[in-house]
C-alpha positions as CSV (number, residue, x, y, z in Angstrom):
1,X,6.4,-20.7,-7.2
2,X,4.4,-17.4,-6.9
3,X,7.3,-15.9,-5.2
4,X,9.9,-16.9,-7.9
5,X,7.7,-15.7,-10.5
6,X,7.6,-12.1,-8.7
7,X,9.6,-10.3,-11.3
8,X,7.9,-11.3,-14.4
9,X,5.0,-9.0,-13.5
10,X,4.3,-5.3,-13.8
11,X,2.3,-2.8,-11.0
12,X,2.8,-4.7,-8.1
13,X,3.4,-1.9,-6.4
14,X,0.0,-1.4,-5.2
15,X,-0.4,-4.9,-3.5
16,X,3.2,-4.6,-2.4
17,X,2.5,-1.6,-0.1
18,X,-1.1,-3.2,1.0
19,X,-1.5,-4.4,4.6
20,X,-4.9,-5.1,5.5
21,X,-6.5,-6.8,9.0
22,X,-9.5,-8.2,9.2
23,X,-9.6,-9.5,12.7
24,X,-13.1,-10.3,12.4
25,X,-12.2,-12.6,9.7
26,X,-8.4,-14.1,10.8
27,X,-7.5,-12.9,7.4
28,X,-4.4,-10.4,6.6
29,X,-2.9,-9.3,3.1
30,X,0.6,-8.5,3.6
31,X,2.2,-8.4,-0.3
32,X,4.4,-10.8,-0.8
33,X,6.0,-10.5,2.9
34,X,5.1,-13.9,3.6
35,X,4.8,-16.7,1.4
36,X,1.4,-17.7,0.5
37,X,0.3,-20.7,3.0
38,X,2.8,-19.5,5.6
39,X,2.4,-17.7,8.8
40,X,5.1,-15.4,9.8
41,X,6.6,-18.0,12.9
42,X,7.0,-16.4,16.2
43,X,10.5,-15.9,17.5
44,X,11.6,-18.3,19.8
45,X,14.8,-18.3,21.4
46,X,16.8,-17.7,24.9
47,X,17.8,-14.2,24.4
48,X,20.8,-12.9,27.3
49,X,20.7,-10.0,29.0
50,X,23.8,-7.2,29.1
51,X,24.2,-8.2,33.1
52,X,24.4,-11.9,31.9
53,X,27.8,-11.4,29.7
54,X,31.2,-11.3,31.5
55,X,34.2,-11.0,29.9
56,X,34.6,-8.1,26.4
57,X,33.1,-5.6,28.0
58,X,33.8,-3.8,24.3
59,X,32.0,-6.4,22.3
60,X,29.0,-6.4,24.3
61,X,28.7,-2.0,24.4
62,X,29.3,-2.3,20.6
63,X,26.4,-4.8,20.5
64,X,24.0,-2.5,22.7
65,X,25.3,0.4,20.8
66,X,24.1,-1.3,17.5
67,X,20.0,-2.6,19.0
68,X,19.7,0.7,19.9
69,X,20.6,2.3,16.5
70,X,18.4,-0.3,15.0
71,X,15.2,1.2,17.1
72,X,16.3,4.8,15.1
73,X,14.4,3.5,12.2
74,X,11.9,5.8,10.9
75,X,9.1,3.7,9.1
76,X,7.9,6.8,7.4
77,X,10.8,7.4,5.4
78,X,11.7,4.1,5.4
79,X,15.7,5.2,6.5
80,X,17.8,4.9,9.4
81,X,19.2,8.2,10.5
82,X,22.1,6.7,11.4
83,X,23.0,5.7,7.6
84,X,22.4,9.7,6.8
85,X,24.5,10.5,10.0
86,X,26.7,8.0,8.9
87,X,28.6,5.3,11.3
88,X,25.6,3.1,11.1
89,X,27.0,-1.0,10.9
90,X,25.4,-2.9,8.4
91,X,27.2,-5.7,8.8
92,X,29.8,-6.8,11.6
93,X,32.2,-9.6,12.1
94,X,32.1,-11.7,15.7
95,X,35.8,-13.3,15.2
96,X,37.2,-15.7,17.8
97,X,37.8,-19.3,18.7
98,X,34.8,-21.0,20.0
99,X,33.5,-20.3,23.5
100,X,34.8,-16.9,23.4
101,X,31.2,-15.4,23.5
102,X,30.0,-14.7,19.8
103,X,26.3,-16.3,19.9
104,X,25.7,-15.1,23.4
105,X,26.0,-11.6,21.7
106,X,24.0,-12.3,19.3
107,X,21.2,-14.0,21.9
108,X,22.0,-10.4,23.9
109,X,21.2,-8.2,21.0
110,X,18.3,-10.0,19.3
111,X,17.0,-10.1,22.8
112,X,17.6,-6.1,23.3
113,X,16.0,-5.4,20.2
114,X,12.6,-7.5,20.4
115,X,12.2,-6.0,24.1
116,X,12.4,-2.6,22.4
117,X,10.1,-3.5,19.3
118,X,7.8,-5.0,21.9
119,X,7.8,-1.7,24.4
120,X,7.3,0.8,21.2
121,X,5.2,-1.9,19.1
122,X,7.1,-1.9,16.2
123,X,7.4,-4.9,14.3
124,X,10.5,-7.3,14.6
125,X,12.1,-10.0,12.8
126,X,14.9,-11.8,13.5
127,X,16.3,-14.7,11.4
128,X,19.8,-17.1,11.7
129,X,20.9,-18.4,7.9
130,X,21.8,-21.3,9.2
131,X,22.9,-25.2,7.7
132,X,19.1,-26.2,7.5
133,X,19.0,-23.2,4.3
134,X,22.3,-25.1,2.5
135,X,20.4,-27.5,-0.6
136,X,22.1,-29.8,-2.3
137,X,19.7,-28.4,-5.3
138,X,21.6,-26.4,-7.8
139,X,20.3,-23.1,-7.0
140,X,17.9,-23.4,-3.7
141,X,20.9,-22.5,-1.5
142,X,21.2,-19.0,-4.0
143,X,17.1,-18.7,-3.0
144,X,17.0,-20.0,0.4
145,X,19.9,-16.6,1.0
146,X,18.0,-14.6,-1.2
147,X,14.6,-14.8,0.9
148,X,17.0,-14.4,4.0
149,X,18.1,-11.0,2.6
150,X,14.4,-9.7,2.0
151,X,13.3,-11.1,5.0
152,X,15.7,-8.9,7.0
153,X,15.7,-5.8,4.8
154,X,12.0,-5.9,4.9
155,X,11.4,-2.2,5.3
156,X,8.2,-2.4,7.2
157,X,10.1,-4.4,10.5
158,X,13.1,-3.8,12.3
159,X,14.9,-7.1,11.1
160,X,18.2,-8.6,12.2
161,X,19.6,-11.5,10.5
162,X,22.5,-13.9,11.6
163,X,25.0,-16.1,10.1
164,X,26.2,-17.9,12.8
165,X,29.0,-20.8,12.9
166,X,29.7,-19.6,9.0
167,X,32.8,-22.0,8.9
168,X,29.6,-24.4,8.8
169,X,27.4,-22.8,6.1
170,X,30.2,-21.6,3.9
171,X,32.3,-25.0,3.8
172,X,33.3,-27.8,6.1
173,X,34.9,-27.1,9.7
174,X,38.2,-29.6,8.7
175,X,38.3,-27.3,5.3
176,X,41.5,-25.1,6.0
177,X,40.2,-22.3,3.7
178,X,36.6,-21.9,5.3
């Protein structure tokens, strides 16, 4: 409710850019990075690694290429040199029929990209938009991809978001146009 209301208020700014510890107390003030009540959930998932992929040896360079541009990201400007430099991917399209090798990519990349975070201690998040975010609410889908953005553009973590299986999220899998 808090979160929704967000906009309506004025000099936020402040408690925005606040990130406070208290480890004698358990108790951390992160803005509005995580929703009240909520602890951040720890990533949990069988991540590949580049020796375990056979077959497009393209895909899968492409995909190293890209977790190591993500680990360019300096915090203090809050900027990728790579976007200044230009050829930095924003976004990329895994096209094929299934079993050709597009969610073991991502697996391989999320999992290149924590073991970084984790050997240079910068934060990470990685989230899937998956069916589980579609509402049959008018609206809650529109949030549920909303919070899925600023989760992943959060500029105080290297985030990396999915959609995987769109055909599944966007429409149904016998819908011809999906």
């Amino acid at each position: 409710d808090l979160l929704s209301r967000k906009s309506r208020f004025g000099g936020l700014g402040p408690f925005e850019e606040t990130h406070l510890r208290l480890d004698s107390d358990g108790f951390e003030l992160n803005g509005f990075d995580v929703a009240p009540g909520m602890k951040a959930k720890p990533l949990v998932m069988t991540f590949k690694k580049p020796d375990e992929i056979i077959g497009n040896h393209i895909a899968k360079y492409q995909a190293m290429k890209l977790a190591k541009m993500l680990m360019a990201y300096d915090f203090e400007r809050q900027l990728n040199p790579f976007v200044e430099l230009g050829g930095f991917l924003f976004t990329f399209t895994g096209d094929g029929a299934p079993g050709t090798g597009k969610t073991i990519l991502i697996k391989m990349t999320a999992g290149l990209v924590h073991g970084y975070c984790q050997v240079a201690g910068y934060p990470f998040h990685y989230e899937n938009f998956g069916v589980d975010q579609i509402s049959s609410y008018q609206g809650k889908s529109g949030q549920n991809c909303k919070q899925f953005i600023n989760n992943v553009v959060n500029p105080r973590v290297i985030g990396f978001g999915t959609v995987d299986d769109i055909d599944q999220v966007a429409a149904r899998r016998s819908d011809d146009r999906a």
